[in-house]
N, C-alpha and C positions, 0 to 999 in steps of 0.2 A: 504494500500500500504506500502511494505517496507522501501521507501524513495529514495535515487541514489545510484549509481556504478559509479566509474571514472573504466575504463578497464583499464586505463594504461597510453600512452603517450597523451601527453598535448602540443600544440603550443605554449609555452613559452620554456626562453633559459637557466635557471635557477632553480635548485629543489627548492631555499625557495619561489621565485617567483610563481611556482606553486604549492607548502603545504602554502603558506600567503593565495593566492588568493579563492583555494579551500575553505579551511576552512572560510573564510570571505564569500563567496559565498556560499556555503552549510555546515556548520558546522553542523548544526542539520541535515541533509539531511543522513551525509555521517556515515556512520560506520569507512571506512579507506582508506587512502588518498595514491595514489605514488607519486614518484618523477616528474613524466613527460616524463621520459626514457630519460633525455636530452644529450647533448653530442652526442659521436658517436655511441649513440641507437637511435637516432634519427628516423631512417627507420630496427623499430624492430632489425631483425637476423642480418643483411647484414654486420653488421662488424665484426660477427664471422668467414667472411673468412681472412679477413686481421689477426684477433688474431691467428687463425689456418696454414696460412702460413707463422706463426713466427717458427713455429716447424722446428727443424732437419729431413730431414726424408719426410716432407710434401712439395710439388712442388704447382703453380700455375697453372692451365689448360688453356694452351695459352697464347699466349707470348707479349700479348699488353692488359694493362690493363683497365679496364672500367671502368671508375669513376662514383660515384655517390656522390659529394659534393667532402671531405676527403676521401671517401670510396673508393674500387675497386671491382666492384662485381663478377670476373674472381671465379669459385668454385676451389678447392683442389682436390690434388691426392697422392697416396703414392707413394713415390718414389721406382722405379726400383728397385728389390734387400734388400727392407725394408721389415719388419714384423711389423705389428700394433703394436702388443704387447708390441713392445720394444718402441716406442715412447712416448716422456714424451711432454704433451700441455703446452703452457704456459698460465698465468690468463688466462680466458677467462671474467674477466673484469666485472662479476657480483658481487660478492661478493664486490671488491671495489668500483663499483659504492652507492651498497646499506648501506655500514660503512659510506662513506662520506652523502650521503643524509640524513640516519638514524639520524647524529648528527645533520645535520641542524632541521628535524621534532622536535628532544628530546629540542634543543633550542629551538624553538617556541611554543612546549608545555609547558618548562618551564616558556616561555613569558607569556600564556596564549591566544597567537592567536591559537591555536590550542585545540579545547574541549580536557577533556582529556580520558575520554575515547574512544579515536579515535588509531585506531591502522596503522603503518605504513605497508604499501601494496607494498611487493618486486613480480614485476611480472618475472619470466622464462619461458623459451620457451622449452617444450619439448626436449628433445636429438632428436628424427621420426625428427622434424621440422627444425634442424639445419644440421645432416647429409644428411635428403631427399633432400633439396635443396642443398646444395654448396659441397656435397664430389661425387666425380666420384659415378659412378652407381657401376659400378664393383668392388668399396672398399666399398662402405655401409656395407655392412652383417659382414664383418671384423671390420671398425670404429665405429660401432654405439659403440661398450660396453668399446671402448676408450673415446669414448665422454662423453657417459655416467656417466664414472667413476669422469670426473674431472669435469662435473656439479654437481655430488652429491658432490664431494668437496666441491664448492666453496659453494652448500648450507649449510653444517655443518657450513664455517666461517660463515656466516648469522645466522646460529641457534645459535652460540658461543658468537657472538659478542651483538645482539639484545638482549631486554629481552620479554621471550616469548608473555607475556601479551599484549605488546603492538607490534607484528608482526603477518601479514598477509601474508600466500605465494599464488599467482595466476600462476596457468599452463596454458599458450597459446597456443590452440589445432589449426594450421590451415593448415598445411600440411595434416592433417590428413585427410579433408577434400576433397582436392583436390585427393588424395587415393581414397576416395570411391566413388567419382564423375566420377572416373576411367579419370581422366585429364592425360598427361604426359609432361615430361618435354622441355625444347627446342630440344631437341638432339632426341626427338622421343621415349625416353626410359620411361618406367614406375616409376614411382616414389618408388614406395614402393621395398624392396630387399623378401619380404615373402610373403607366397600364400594366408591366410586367412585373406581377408583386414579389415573386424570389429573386428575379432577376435585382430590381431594383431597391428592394433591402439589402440583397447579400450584397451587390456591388459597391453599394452605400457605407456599409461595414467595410468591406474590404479597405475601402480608402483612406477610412479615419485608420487602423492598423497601420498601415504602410507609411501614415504621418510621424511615426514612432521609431527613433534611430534604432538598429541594429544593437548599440550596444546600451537598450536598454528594453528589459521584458513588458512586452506587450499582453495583455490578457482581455479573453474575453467571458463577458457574462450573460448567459442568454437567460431572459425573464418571461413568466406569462405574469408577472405584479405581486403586489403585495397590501394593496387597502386592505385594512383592518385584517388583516393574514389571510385572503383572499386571493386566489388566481381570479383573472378576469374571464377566465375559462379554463376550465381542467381540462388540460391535454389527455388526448384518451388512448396514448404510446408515445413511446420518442420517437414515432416515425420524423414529423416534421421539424424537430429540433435536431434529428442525426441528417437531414437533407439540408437546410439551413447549414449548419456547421460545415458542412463536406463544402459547400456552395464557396462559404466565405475562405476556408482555407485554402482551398486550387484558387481563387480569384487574388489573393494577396499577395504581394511580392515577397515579401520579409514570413520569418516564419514564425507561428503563433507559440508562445512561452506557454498559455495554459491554455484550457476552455473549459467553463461550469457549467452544467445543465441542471436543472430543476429535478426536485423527484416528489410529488405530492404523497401526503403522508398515508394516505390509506392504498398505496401501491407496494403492496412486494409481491406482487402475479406476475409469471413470466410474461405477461401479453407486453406488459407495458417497458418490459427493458428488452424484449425478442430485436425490436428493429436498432439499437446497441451494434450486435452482431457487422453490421453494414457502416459503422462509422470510420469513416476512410481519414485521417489524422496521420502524420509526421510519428513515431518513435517517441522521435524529441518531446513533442507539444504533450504536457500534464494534463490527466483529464480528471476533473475533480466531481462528484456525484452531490447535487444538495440534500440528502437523504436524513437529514439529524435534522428533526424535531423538538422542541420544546415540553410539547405534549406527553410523546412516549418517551424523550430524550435516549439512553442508551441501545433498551432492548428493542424498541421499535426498529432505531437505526439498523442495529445487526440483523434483523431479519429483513431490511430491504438493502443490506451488503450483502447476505447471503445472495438471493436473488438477480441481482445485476451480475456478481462474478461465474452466475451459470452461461452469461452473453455474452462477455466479456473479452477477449483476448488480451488485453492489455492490462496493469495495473494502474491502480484510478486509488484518489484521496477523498475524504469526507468536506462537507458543507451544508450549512443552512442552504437552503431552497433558492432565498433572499436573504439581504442584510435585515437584521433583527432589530432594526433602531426603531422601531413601531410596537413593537413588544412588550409586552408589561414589566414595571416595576420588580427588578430581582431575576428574570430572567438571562439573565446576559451569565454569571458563574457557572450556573447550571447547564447552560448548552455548552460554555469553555469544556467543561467538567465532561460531557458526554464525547463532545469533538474529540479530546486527548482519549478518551478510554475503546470509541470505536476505533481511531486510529492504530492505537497501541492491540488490541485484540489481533487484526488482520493480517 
């Protein structure tokens, strides 16, 4: 077994609190630790609409706003009379979230609570995942290579500021998902702005990867969501998450450091790891299974590791589903607690 994957956010309210506790908790387990997304990443994207209707130029969509803690989850639209083009974003609040965390990690590594070859894991969300959801339908196909443009920004300061040895980048695929489930959004509209929906997910992914230098690991995370610890649909096999991955791996130049796929918790039937069997992946590329629960925490997990290594050919590491930073109060020890004990059993 490869050992654990943190996906990303963590139910704690502090980065050193969750880079202390991880590595105290799985320090041999983990290859590379995040922050926890804390702050007003709390609930993943959702505060990409508030940074995005800081712009000139970009309006709110209705006129009464909907909060979600600090947040307001109203999506954007371009204003009457504007042209994309000319719109300048402001932070979109990655890049400084991960210089400030970065130095707390490089502190504790200095401490030596931190192994040190453990590398710090900045997770981003796709551009598909931030325009699909919160920009008007009828601006996407215009915004997306606005957005675009000032995420691959803010990753260069990430690549400028870090040193690469010790940086991890992870892509969160989960709009994507909802695309090819052919779901649509509240308004009845289709999510996606283009025709070819594998096509134009995978190749979407592929790109953001490939924006990721060689010498530093690239990982991906493929999501069906996580409101209220909810899939926005239960995948009913990994047929389409082992097509999707195959898609995005042959389509990238550079090769993929990890990839995580989901495992819903009332799954350990062979039906739903059979299509597994078919995942066409590098050697190299780690494949991590989100199979550790909350609920059942340890024995649940083992019996949905039993199951997946009957599909299997390769050896593959544990993970939550999704990142846990939505999760109740007290939750976050106990799943450390199960991660390190499934690990350590296989």
């Amino acid at each position: 077994m490869q050992g654990a994957h943190l996906v990303g956010s963590i139910n704690f309210d502090d980065a050193e609190t969750t880079i202390r506790t991880a590595a105290e908790q799985l320090g041999d387990r983990l290859k590379r630790i995040p922050d926890g997304e804390v702050g007003e990443r709390f609930h993943w994207i959702v505060f990409q609409a508030d940074r995005l209707g800081q712009a000139a130029g970009i309006e709110r969509v209705g006129d009464t706003p909907i909060p979600l803690r600090m947040l307001d989850l109203r999506p954007v639209r371009i204003a009457d009379g504007v042209r994309a083009e000319d719109l300048q974003l402001p932070p979109l609040g990655y890049a400084e979230a991960a210089l400030e965390s970065y130095a707390v990690f490089s502190r504790l590594k200095a401490e030596g609570a931190v192994p040190g070859g453990t590398r710090f894991q900045v997770s981003l969300p796709t551009p598909l995942g931030v325009v699909g959801s919160f920009v008007r339908a009828s601006d996407r196909a215009v915004f997306e290579p606005v957005y675009e443009r000032a995420l691959a920004a803010e990753l260069e300061q990430i690549l400028d500021a870090i040193p690469h040895d010790e940086l991890a980048i992870q892509w969160d695929a989960a709009l994507e998902f909802a695309m090819i489930e052919g779901l649509r959004g509240y308004t009845g509209e289709a999510y996606e702005w283009f025709d070819d929906v594998w096509a134009g997910t995978s190749e979407r992914l592929a790109r953001q990867i490939d924006r990721v230098p060689a010498d530093v690991e690239a990982g991906v995370h493929l999501c069906y969501g996580d409101v209220a610890e909810k899939h926005f649909v239960e995948p009913g096999d990994t047929a389409n998450l082992v097509r999707f991955a195959t898609l995005v791996s042959a389509a990238a130049r550079r090769p993929l450091t990890w990839l995580h796929l989901p495992v819903p918790i009332e799954r350990d039937d062979d039906a739903y790891y059979a299509p597994l069997a078919e995942l066409a992946l590098p050697e190299s590329t780690e494949l991590y299974l989100g199979l550790v629960h909350r609920e059942d925490g340890t024995v649940g997990a083992e019996g949905r590791v039993a199951a997946a290594q009957s599909h299997l050919r390769r050896p593959f590491g544990v993970a939550t589903e999704c990142g846990f930073g939505r999760a109740p109060e007290g939750a976050a020890i106990p799943l450390f607690e199960a991660h390190r004990a499934v690990a350590a059993a296989w």
